[in-house]
C-alpha positions as CSV (number, residue, x, y, z in Angstrom):
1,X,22.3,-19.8,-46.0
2,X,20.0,-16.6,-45.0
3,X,21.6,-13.5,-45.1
4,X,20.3,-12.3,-42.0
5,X,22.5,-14.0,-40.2
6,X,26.8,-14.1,-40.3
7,X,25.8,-18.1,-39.7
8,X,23.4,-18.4,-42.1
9,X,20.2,-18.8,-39.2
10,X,17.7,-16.3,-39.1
11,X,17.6,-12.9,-36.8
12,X,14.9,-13.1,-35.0
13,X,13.4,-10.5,-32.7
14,X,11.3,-10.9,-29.6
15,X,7.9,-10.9,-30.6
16,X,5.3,-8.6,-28.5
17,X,4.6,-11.6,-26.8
18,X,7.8,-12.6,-25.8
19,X,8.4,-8.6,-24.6
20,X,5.5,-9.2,-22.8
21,X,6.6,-12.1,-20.9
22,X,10.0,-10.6,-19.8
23,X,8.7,-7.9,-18.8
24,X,5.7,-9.9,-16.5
25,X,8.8,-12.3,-15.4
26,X,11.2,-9.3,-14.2
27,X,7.8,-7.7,-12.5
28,X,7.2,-10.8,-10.8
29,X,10.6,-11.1,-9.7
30,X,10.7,-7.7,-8.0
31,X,7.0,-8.4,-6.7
32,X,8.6,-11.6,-4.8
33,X,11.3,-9.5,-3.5
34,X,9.4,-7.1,-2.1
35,X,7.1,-10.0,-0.4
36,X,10.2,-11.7,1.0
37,X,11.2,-8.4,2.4
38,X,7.6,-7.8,4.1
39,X,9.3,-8.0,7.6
40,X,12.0,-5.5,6.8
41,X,9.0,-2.8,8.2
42,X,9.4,-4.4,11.2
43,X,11.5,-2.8,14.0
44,X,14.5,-5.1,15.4
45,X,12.7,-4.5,18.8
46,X,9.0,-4.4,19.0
47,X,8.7,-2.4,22.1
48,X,10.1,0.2,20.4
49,X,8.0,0.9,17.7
50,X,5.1,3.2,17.5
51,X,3.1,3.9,14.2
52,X,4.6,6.3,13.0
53,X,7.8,4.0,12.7
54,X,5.9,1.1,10.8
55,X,4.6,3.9,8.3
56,X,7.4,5.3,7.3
57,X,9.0,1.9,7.1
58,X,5.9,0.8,4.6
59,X,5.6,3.5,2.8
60,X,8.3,2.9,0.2
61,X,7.2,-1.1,-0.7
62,X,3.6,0.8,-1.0
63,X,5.4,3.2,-4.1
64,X,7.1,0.3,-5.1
65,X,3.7,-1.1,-6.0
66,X,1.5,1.8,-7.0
67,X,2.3,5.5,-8.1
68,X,0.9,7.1,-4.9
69,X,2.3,10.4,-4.9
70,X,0.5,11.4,-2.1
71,X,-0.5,9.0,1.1
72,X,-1.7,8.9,4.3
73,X,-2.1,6.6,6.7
74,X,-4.8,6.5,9.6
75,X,-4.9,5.4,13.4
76,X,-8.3,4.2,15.3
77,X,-8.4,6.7,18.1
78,X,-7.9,5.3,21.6
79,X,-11.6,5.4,22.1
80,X,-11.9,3.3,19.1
81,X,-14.6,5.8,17.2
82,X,-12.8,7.6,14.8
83,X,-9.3,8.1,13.5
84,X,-6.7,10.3,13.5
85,X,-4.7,11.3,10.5
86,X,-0.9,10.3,11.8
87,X,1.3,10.2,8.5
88,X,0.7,11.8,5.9
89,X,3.4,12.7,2.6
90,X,4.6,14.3,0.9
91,X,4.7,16.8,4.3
92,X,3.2,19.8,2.8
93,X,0.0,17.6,1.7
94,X,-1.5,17.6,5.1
95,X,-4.8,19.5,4.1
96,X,-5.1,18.2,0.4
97,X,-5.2,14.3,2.1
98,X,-7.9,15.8,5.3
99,X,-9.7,17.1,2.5
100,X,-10.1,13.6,0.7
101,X,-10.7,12.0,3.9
102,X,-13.4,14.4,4.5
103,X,-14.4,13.8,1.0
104,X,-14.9,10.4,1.1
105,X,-15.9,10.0,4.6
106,X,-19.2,12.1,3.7
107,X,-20.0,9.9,0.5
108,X,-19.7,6.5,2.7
109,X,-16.3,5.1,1.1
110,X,-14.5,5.6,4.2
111,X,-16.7,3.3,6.4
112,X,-17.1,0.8,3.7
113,X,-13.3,0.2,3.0
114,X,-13.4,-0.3,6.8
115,X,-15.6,-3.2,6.8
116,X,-13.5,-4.6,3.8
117,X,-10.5,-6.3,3.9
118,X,-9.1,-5.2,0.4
119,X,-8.7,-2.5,-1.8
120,X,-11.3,0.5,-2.2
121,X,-10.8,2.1,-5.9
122,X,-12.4,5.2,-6.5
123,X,-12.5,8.4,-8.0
124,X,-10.6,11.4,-6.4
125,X,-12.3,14.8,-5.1
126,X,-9.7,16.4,-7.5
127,X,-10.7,15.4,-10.8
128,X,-8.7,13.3,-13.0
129,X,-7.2,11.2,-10.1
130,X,-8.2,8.4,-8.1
131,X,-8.0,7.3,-4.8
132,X,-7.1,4.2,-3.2
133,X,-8.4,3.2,0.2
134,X,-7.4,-0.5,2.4
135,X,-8.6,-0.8,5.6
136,X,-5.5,-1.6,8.0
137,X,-6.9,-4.7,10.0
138,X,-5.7,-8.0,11.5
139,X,-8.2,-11.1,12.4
140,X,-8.8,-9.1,15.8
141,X,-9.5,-6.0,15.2
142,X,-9.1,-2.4,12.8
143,X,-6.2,-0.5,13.6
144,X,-5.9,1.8,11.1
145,X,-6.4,3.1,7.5
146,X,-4.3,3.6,4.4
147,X,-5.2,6.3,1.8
148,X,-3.5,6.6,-1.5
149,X,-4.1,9.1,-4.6
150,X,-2.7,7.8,-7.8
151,X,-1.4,10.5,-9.7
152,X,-3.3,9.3,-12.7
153,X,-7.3,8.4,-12.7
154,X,-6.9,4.6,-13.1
155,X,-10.1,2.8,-12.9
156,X,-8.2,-0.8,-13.7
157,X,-5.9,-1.9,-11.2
158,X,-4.2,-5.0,-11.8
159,X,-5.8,-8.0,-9.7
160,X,-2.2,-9.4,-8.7
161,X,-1.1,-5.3,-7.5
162,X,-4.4,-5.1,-5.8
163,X,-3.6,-8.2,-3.8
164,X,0.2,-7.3,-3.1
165,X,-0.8,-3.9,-1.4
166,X,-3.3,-6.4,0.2
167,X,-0.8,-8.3,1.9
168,X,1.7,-5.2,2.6
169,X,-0.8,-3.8,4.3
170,X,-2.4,-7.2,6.4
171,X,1.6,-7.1,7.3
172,X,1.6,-3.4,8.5
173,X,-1.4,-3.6,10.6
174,X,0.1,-7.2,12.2
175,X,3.2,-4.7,13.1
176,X,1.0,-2.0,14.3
177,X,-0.9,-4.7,16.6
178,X,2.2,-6.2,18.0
179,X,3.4,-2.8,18.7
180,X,-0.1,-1.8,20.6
181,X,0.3,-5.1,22.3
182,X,4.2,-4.3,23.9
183,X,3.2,-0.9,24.6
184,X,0.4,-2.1,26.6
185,X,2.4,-5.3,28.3
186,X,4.5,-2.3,28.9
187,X,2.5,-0.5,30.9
188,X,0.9,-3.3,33.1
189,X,4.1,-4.5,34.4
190,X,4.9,-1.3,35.5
């Protein structure tokens, strides 16, 4: 009998690999939550919601995913040549986010994560953090952007996070389109 046992087997702890493993399994668990969940952000009546309303819906799956303390997300303007800065939080942040917009509108990111249809990593104005930039777009057309600063400079971003906020945002700009779409039905049959 071993005597690190009261039945004479062996104690055995979890390895670093099997830590490892749980710990990926419980992640992907929640990940697959969170994708089953995608049309939670999606108001019970599409004529009633407005961008705003998908944002703040969105915005807590996007923590979920990423340590974003601050965020903003972006509108194409009605004349589709620039966009507007529409949500922005924490609320007091309004200037701090403009400022990173401006930032990395003037060093070309901006109009490169628009032609892209995934994640833009890079680093922060502020120094030590970095900035994450999606493109909010549908087959059809851009409708938006997303702007997130880590709170951390990461310069690795897991592959399988980088495709989740992919596909939370793909959702949220399929929300914001239908939206558009009602609100312009809307207005014709008027």
């Amino acid at each position: 009998m071993s005597a690190g046992s009261p039945q004479g087997g062996s104690t055995t702890r979890p390895s670093g690999i099997a830590k490892s493993m749980v710990s990926a399994n419980l992640w992907l668990m929640d990940v697959l939550d969170m994708v089953a969940s995608l049309g939670d952000f999606r108001p019970d009546n599409p004529r009633e919601a407005t961008d705003q309303s998908i944002f703040i819906a969105v915005r807590p799956t996007l923590r979920r995913l990423m340590d974003f303390p601050d965020l903003a997300f972006l509108s194409v303007d009605p004349d589709g040549l620039g966009f507007t800065l529409d949500h922005w939080h924490p609320q007091g942040d309004r200037a701090l986010l403009q400022r990173e917009i401006d930032h990395q509108i003037g060093a070309g990111v901006f109009a490169w994560a628009v032609q892209r249809n995934r994640p833009v990593v890079v680093p922060a104005r502020q120094p030590g953090r970095t900035v994450l930039l999606h493109a909010l777009a549908t087959r059809t057309r851009v409708m938006g952007m997303f702007l997130g600063i880590m709170a951390e400079e990461q310069v690795d971003i897991q592959e399988a996070s980088q495709k989740l906020i992919s596909i939370v945002l793909q959702h949220c700009a399929s929300a914001m389109e239908t939206a558009a779409l009602y609100r312009e039905m809307s207005r014709y049959n008027e």
